[in-house]
Backbone as JSON Lines, residues from 0, in Angstrom:
{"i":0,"aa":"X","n":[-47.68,32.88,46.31],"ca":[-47.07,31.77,45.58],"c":[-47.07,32.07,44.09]}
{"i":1,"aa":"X","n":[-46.1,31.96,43.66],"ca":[-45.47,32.02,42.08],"c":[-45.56,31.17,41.27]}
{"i":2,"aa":"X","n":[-46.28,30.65,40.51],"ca":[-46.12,29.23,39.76],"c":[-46.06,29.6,38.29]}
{"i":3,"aa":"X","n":[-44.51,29.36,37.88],"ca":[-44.4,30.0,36.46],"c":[-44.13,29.05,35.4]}
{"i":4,"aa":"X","n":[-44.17,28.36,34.44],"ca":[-44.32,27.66,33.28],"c":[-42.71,28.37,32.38]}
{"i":5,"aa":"X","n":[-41.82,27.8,32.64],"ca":[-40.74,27.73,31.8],"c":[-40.15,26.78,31.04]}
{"i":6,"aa":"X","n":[-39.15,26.65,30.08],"ca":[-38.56,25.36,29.46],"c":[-37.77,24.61,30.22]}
{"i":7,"aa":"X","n":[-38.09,23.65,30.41],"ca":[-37.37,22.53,31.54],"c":[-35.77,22.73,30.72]}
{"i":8,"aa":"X","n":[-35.02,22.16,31.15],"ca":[-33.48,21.94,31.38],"c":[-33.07,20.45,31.72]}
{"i":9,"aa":"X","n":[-32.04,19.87,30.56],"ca":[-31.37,18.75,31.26],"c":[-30.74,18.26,32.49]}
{"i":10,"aa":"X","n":[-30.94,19.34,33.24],"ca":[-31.01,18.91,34.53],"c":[-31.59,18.9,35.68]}
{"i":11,"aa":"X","n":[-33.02,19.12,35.1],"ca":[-34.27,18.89,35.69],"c":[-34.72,17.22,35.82]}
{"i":12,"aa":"X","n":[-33.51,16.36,35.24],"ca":[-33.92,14.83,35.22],"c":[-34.52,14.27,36.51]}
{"i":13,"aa":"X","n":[-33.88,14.55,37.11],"ca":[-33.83,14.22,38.99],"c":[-35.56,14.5,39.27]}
{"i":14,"aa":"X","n":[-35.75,15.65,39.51],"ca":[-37.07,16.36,39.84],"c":[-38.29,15.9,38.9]}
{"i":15,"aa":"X","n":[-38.02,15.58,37.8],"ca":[-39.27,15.42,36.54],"c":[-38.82,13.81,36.77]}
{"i":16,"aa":"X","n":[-38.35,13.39,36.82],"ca":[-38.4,11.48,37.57],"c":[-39.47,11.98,38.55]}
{"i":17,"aa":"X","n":[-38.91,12.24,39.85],"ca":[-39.88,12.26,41.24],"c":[-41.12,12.31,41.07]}
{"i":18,"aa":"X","n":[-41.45,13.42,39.98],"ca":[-43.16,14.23,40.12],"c":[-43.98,12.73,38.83]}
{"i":19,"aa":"X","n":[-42.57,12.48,38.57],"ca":[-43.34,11.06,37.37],"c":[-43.64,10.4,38.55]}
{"i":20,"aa":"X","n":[-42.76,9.31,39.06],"ca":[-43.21,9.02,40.08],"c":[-44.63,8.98,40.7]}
{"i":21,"aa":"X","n":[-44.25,10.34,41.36],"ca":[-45.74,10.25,42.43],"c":[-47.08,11.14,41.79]}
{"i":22,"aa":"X","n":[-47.3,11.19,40.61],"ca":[-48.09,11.73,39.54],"c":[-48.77,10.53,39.17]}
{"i":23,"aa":"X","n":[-47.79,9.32,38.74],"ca":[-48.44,8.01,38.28],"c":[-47.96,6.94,39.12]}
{"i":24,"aa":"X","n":[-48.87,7.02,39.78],"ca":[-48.81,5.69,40.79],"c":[-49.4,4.5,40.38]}
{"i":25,"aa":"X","n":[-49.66,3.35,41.42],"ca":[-51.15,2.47,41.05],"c":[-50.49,1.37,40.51]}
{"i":26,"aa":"X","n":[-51.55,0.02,40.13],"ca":[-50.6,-0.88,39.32],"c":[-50.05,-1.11,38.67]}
{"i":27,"aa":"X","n":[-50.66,-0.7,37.45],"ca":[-49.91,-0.33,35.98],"c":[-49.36,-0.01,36.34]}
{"i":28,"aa":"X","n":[-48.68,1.07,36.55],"ca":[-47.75,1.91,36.34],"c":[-46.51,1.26,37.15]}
{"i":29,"aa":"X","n":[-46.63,1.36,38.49],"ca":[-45.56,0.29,39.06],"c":[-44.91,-1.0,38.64]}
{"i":30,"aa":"X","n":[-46.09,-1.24,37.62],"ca":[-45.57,-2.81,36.89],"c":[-44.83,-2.73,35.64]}
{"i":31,"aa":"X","n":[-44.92,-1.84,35.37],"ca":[-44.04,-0.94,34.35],"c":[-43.11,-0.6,34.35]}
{"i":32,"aa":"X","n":[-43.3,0.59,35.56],"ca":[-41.67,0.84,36.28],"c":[-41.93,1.29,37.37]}
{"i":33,"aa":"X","n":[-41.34,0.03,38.32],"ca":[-41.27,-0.06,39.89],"c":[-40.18,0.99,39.62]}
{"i":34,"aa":"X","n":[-40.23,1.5,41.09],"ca":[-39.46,2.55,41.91],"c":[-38.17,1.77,42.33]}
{"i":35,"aa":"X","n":[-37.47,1.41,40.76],"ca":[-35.94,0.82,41.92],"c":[-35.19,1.7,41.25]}
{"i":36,"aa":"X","n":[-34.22,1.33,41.63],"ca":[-32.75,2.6,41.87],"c":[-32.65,2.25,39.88]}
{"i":37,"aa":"X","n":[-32.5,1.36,38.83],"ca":[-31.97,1.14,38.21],"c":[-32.74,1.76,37.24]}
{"i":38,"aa":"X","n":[-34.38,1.66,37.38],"ca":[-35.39,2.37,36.46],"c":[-35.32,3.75,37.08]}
{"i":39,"aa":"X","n":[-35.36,4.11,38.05],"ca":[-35.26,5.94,38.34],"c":[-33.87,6.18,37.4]}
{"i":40,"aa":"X","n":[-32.92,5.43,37.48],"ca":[-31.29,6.12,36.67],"c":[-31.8,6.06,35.46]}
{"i":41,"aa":"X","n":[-33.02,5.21,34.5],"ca":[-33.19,5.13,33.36],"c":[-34.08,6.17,32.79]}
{"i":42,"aa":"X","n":[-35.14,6.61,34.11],"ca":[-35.93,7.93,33.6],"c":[-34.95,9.34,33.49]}
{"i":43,"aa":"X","n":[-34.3,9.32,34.87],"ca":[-33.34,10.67,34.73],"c":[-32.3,10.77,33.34]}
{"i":44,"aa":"X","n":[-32.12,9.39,32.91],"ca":[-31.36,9.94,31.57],"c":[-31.89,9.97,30.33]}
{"i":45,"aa":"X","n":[-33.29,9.07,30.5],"ca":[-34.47,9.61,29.23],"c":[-34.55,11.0,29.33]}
{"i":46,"aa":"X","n":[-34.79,11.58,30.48],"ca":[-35.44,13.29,30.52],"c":[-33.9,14.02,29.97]}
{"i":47,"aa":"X","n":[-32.67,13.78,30.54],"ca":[-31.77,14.39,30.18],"c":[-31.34,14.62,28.51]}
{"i":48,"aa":"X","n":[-31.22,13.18,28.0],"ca":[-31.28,13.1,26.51],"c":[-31.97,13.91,25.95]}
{"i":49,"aa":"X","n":[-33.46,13.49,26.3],"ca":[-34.57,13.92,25.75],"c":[-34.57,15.37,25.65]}
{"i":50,"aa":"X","n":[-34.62,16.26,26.3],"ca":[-34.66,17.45,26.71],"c":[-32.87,18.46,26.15]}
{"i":51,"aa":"X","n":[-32.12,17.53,25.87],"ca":[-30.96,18.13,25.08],"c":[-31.2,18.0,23.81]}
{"i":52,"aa":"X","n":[-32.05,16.91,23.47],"ca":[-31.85,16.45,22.08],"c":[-32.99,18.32,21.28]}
{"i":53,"aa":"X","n":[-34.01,17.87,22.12],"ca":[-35.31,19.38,21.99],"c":[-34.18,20.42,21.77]}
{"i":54,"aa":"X","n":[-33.79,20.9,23.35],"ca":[-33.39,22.53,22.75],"c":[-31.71,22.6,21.67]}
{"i":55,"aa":"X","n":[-31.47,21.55,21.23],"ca":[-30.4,21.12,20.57],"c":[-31.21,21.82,18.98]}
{"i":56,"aa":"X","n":[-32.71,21.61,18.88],"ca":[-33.62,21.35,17.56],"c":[-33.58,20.27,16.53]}
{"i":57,"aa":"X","n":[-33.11,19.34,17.16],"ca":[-32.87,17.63,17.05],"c":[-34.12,16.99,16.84]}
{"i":58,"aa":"X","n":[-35.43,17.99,17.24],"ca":[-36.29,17.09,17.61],"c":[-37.28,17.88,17.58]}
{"i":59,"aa":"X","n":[-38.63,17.3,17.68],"ca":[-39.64,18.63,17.39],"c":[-40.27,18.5,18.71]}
{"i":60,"aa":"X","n":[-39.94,17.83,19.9],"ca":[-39.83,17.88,21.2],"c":[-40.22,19.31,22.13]}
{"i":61,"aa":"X","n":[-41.06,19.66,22.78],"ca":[-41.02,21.08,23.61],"c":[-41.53,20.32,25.15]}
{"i":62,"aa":"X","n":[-40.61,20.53,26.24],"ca":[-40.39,19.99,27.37],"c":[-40.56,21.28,28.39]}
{"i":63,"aa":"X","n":[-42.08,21.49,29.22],"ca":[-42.34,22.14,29.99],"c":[-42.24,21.9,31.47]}
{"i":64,"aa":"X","n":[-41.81,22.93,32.27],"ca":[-41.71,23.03,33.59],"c":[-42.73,23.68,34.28]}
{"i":65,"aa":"X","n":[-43.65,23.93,35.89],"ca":[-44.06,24.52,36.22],"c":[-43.33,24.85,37.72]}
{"i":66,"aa":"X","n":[-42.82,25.66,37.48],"ca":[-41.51,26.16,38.95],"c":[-42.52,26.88,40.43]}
{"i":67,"aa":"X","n":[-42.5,25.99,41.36],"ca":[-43.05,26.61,42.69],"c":[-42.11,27.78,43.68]}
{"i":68,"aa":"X","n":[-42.24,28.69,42.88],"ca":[-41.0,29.91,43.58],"c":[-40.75,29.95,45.13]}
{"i":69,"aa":"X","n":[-42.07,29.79,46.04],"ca":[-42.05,29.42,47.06],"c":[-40.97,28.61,47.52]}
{"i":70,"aa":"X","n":[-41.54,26.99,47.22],"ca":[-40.47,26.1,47.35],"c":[-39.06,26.19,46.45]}
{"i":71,"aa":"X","n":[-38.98,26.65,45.6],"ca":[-37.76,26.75,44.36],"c":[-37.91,25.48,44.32]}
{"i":72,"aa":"X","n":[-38.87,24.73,43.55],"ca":[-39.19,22.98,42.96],"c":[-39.79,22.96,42.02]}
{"i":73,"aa":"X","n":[-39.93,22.3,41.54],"ca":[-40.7,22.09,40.36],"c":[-41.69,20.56,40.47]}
{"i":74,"aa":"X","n":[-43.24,21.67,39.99],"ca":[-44.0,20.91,40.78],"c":[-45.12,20.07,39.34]}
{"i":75,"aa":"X","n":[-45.01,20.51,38.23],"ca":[-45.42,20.22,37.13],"c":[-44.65,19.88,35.92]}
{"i":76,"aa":"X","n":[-45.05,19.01,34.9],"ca":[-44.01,19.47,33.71],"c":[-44.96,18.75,32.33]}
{"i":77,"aa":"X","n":[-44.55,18.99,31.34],"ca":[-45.66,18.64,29.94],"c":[-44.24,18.3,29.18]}
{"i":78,"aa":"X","n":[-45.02,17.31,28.02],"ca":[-44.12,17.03,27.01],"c":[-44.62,17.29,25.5]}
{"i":79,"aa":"X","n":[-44.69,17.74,25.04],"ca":[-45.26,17.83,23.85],"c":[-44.7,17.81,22.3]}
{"i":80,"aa":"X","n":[-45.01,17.19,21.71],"ca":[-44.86,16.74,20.29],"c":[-45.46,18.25,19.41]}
{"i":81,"aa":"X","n":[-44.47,18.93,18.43],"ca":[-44.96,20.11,18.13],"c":[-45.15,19.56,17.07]}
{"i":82,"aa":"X","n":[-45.7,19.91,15.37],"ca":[-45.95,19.93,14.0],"c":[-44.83,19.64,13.25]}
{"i":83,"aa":"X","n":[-44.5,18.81,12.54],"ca":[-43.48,19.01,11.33],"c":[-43.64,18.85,10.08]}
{"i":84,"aa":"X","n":[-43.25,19.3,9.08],"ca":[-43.63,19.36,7.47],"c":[-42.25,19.14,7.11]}
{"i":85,"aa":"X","n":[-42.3,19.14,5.51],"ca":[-41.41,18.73,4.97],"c":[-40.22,19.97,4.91]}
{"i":86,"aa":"X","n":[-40.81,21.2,5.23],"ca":[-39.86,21.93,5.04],"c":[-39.16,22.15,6.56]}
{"i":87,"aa":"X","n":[-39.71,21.7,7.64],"ca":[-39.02,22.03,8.65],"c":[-38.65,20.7,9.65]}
{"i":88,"aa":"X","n":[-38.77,19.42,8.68],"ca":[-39.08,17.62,9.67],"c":[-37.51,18.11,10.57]}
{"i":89,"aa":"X","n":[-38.0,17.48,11.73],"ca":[-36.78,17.71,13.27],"c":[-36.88,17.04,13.46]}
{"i":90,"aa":"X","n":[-37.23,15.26,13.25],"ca":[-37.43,13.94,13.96],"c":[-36.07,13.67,13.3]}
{"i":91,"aa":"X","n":[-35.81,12.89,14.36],"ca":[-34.38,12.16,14.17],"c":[-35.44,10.62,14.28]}
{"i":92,"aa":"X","n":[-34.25,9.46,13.95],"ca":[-34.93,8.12,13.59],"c":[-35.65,7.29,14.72]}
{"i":93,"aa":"X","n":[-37.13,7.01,14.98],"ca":[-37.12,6.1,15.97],"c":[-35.86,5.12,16.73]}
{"i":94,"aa":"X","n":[-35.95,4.97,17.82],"ca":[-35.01,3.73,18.45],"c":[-35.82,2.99,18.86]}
{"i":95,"aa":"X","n":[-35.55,1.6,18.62],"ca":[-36.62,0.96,19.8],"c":[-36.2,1.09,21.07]}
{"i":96,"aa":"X","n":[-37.08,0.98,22.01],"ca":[-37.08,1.37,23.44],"c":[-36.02,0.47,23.98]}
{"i":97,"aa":"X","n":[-35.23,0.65,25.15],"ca":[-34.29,-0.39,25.6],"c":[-34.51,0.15,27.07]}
{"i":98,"aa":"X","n":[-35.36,-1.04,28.03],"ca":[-36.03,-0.75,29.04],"c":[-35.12,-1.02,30.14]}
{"i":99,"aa":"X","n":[-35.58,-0.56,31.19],"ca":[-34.49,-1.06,32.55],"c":[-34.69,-2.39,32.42]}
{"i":100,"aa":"X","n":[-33.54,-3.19,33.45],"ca":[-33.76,-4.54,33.2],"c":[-35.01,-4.57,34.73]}
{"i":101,"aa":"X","n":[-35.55,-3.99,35.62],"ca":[-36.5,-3.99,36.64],"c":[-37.88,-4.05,35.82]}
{"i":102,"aa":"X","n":[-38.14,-3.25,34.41],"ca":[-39.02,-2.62,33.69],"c":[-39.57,-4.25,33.48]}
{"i":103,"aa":"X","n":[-41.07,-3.91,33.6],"ca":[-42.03,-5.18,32.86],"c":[-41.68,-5.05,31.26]}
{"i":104,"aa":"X","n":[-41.26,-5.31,30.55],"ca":[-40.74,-5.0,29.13],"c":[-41.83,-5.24,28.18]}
{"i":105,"aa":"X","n":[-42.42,-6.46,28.71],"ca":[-42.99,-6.96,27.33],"c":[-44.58,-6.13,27.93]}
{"i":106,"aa":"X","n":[-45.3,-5.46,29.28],"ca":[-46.14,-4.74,29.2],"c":[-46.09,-3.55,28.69]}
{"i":107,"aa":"X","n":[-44.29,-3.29,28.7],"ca":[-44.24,-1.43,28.04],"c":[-44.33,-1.79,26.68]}
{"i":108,"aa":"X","n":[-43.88,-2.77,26.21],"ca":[-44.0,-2.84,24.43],"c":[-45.28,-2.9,24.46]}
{"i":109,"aa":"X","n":[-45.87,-3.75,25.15],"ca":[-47.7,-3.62,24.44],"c":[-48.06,-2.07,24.98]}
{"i":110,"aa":"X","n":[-47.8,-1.56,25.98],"ca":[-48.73,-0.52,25.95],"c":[-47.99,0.89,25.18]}
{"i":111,"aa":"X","n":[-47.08,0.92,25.24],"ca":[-46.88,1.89,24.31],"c":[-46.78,2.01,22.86]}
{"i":112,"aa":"X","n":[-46.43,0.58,21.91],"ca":[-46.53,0.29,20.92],"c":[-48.26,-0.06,20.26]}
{"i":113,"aa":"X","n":[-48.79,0.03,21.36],"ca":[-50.71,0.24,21.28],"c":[-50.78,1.49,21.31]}
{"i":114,"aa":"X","n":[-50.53,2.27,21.74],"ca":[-50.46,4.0,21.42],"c":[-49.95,4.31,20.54]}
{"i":115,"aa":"X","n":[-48.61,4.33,19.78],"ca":[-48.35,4.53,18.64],"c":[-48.66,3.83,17.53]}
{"i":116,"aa":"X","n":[-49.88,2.91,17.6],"ca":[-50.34,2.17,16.49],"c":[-51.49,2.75,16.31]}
{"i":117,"aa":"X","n":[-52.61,3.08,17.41],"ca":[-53.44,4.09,17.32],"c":[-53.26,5.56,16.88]}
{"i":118,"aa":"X","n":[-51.94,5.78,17.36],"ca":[-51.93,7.3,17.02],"c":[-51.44,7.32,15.66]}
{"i":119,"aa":"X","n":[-50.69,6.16,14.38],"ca":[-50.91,6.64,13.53],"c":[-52.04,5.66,12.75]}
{"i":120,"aa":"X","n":[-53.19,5.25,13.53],"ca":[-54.65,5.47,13.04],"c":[-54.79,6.1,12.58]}
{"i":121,"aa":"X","n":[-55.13,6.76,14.02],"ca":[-56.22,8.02,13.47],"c":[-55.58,9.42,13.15]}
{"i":122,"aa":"X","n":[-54.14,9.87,13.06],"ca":[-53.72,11.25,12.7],"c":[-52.95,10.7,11.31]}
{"i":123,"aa":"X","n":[-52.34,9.41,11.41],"ca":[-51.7,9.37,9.9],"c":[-50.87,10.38,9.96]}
{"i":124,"aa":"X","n":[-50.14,11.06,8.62],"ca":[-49.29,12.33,8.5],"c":[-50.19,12.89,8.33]}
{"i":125,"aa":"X","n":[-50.92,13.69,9.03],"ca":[-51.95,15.18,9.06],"c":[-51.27,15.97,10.62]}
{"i":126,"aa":"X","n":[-50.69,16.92,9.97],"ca":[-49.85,17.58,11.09],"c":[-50.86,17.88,12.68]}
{"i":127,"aa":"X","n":[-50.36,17.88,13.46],"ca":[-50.97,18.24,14.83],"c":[-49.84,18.34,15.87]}
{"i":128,"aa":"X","n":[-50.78,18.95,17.0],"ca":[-49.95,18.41,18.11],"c":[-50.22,17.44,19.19]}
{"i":129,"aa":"X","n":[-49.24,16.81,19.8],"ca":[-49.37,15.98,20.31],"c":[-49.22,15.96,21.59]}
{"i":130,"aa":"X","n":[-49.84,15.94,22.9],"ca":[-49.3,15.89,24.45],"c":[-48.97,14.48,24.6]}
{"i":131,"aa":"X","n":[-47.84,14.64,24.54],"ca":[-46.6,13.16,25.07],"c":[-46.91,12.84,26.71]}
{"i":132,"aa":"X","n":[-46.87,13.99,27.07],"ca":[-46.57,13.36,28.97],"c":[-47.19,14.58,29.01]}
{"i":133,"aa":"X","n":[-48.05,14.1,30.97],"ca":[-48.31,15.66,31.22],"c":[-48.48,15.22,32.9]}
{"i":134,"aa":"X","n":[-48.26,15.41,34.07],"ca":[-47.77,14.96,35.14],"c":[-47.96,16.13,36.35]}
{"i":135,"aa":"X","n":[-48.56,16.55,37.4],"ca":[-48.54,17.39,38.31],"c":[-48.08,16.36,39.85]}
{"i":136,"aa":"X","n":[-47.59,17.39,40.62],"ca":[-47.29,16.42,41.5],"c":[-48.76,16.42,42.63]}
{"i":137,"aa":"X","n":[-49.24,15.43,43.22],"ca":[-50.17,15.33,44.08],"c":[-50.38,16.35,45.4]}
{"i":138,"aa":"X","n":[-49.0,17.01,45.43],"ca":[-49.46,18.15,46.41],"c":[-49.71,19.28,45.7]}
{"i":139,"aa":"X","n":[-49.39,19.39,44.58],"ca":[-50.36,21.02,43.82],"c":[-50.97,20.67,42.88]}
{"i":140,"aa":"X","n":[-51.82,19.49,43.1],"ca":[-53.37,19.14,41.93],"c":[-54.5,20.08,42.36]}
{"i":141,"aa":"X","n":[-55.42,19.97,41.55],"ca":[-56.57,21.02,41.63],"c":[-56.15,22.08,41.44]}
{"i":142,"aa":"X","n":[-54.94,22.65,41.3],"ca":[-54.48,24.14,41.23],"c":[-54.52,25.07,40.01]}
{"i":143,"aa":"X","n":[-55.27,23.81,38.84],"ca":[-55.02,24.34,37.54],"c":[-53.9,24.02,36.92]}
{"i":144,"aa":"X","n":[-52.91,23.78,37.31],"ca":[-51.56,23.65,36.38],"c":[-51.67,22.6,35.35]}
{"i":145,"aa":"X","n":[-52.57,21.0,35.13],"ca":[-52.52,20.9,34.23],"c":[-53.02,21.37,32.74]}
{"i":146,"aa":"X","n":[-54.28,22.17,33.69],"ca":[-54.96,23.18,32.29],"c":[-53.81,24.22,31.79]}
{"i":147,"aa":"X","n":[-52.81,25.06,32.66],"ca":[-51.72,25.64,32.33],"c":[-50.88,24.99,31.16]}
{"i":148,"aa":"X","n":[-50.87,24.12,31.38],"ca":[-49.49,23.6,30.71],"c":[-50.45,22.44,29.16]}
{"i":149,"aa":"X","n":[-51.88,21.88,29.68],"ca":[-52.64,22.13,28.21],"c":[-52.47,23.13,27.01]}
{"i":150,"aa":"X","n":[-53.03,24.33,27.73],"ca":[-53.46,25.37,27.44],"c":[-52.45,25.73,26.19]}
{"i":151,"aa":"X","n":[-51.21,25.5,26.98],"ca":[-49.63,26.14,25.99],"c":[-50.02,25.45,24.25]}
{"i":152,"aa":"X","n":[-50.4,24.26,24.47],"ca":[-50.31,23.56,23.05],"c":[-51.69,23.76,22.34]}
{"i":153,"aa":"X","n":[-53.0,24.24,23.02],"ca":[-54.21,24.52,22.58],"c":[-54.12,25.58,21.53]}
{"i":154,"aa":"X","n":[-53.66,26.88,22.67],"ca":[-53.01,28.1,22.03],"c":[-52.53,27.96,20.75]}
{"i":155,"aa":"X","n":[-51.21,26.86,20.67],"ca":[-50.17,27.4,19.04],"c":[-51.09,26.43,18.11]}
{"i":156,"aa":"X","n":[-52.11,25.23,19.04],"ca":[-52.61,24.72,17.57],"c":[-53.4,25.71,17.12]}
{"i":157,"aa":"X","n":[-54.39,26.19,18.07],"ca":[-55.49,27.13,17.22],"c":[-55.07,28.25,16.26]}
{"i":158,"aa":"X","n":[-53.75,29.03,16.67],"ca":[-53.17,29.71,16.16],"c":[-53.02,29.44,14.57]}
{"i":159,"aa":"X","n":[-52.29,27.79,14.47],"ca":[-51.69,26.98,13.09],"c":[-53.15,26.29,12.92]}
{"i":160,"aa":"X","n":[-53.81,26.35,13.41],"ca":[-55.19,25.67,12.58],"c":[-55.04,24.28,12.43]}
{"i":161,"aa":"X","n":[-54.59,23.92,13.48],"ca":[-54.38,21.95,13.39],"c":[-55.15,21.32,14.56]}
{"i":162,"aa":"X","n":[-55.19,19.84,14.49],"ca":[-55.63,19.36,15.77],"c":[-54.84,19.41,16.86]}
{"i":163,"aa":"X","n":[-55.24,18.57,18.01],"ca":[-54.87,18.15,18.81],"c":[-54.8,17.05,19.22]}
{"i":164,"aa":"X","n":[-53.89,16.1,19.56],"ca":[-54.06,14.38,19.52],"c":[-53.02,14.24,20.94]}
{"i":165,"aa":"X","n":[-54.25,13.28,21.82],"ca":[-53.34,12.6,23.14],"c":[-53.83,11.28,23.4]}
{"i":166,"aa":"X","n":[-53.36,10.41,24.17],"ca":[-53.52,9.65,24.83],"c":[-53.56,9.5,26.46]}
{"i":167,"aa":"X","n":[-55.05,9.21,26.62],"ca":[-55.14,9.82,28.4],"c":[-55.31,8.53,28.99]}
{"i":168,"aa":"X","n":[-54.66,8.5,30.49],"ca":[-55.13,7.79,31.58],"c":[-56.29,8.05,32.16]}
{"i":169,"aa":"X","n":[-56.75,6.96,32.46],"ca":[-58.45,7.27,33.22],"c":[-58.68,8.67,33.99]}
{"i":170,"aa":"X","n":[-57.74,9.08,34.88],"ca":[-57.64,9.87,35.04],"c":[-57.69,11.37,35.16]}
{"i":171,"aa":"X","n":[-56.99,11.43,33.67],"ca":[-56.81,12.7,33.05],"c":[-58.06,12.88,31.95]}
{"i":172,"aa":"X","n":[-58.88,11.81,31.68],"ca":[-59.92,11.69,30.72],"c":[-60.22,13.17,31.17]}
{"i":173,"aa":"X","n":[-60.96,13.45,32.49],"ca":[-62.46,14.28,32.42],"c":[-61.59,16.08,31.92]}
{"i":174,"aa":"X","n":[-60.51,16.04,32.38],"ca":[-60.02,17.61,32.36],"c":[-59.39,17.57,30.7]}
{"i":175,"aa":"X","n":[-59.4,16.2,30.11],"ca":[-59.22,17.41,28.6],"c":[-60.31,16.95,28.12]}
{"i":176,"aa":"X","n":[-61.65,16.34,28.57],"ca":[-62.83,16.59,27.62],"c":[-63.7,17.85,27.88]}
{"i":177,"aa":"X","n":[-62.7,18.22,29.25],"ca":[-63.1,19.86,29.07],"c":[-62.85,20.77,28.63]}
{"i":178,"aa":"X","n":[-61.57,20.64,27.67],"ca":[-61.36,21.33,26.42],"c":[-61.73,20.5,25.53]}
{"i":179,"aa":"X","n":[-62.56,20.24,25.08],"ca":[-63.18,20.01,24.09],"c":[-62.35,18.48,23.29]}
{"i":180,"aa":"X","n":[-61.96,18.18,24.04],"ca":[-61.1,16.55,23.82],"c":[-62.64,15.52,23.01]}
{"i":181,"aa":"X","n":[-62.51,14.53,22.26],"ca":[-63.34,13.63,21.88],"c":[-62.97,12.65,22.04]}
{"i":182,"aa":"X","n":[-63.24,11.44,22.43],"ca":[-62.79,9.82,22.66],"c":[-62.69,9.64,21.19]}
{"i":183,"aa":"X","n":[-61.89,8.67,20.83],"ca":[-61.66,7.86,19.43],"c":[-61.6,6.24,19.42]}
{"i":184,"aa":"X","n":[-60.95,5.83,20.69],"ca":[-60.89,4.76,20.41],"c":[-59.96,4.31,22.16]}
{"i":185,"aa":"X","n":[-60.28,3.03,22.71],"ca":[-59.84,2.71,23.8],"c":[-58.74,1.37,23.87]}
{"i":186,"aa":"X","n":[-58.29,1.21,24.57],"ca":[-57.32,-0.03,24.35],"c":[-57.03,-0.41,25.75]}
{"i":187,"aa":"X","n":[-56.78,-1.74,26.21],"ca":[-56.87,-2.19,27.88],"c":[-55.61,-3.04,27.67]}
{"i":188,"aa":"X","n":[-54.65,-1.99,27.89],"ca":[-53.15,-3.16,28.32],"c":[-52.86,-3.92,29.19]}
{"i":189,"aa":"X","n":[-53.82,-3.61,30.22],"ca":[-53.53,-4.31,31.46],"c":[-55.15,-4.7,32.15]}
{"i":190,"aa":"X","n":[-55.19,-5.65,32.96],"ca":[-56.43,-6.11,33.46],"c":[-56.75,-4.85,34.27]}
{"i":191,"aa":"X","n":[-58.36,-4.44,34.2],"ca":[-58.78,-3.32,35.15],"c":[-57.85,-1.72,34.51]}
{"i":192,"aa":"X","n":[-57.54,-1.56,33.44],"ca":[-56.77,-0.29,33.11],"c":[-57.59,-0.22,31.51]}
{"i":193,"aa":"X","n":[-57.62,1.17,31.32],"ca":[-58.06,1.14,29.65],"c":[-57.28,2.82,29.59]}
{"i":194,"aa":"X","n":[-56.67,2.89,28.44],"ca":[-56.05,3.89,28.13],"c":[-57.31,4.14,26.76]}
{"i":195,"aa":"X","n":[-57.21,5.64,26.54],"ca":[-58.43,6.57,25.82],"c":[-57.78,7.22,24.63]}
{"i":196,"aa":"X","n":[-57.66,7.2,23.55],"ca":[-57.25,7.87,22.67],"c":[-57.99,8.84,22.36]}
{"i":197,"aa":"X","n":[-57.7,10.44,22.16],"ca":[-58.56,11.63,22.66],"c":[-58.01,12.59,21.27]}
{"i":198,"aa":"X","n":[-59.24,13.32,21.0],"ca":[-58.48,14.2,19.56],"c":[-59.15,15.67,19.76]}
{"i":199,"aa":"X","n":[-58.64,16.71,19.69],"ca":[-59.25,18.08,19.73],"c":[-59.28,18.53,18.21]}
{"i":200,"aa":"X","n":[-60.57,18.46,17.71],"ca":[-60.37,19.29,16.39],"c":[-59.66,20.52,16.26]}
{"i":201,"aa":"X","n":[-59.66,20.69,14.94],"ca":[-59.64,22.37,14.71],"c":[-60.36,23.32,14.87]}
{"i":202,"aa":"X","n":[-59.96,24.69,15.8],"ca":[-60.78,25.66,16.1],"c":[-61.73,25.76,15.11]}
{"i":203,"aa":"X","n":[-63.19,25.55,15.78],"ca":[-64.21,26.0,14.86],"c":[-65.28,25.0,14.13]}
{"i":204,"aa":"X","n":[-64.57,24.06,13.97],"ca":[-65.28,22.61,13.48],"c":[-65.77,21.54,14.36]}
């Protein structure tokens, strides 16, 4: 079995929906965005946008795949927020979010607008990188692939000498405080759920 880490493609929407899907299950998440036909058409054209807007350089966006050669599927994928400065800013202008009409709306505004209020807490403009999304599908967990597809953004920070800044589901807590992840601060959008705000220093400190 082959499991290779390439740049996803806008038309990977279809497949990187599914593995969202069944990656994040549970209440939250369903109450967020149930599995109806109108929110799956709204993820497949977030990933499509999203992922044109990146290799367009629209965006400082880097959208990873992990391809099961076996199956020819794709069984992993990462999103990551790379560094920008003044000499190279790639952000185009926030939008506010415009949710399916199925979407709990006013739980995605609190919980994601609680993440981006934390995240510019504690990073402010001090360049880093950021893991946006990071998702394996339930039949190739334990396999390592989310440390794979970590690993990619560990690498170029240590390289550039910056942090590392995410926001984890209960979940995903224990495998990046095994890279050296630190808690900062917690927030509970939903009854019985607490999302973890997590920071990797700079190599060495």
């Amino acid at each position: 079995m082959l499991l290779e880490i390439i740049p996803a493609t806008p038309a990977d929407g279809t497949e990187l929906t599914e593995i969202f899907y069944a990656a994040f299950g549970g209440e939250f998440n369903r109450k967020m965005f149930p599995e109806t036909p109108d929110v799956t058409v709204w993820w497949e054209q977030i990933f499509h946008d999203s992922i044109t807007r990146s290799i367009a350089g629209r965006t400082n966006e880097v959208f990873l795949k992990v391809v099961d050669s076996d199956q020819d599927a794709i069984v992993a994928f990462a999103k990551w927020k790379c560094p920008t400065s003044a000499g190279r800013d790639r952000h185009e202008p926030e939008e506010s979010a415009v949710w399916a009409p199925s979407c709990d709306g006013k739980l995605c505004d609190r919980f994601f607008g609680g993440m981006e209020e934390l995240k510019g807490k504690w990073m402010g403009d001090r360049p880093h990188y950021y893991l946006d999304m990071l998702a394996v599908h339930p039949s190739h967990q334990g396999r390592g692939l989310a440390s794979k597809l970590l690993k990619w953004g560990l690498a170029r920070a240590d390289d550039e000498g910056v942090e590392v800044y995410l926001s984890s589901s209960p979940e995903g807590k224990p495998v990046y405080e095994k890279y050296g992840f630190r808690d900062l601060e917690s927030f509970s959008p939903y009854p019985d759920y607490v999302q973890v705000c997590m920071l990797r220093p700079i190599k060495g400190q």
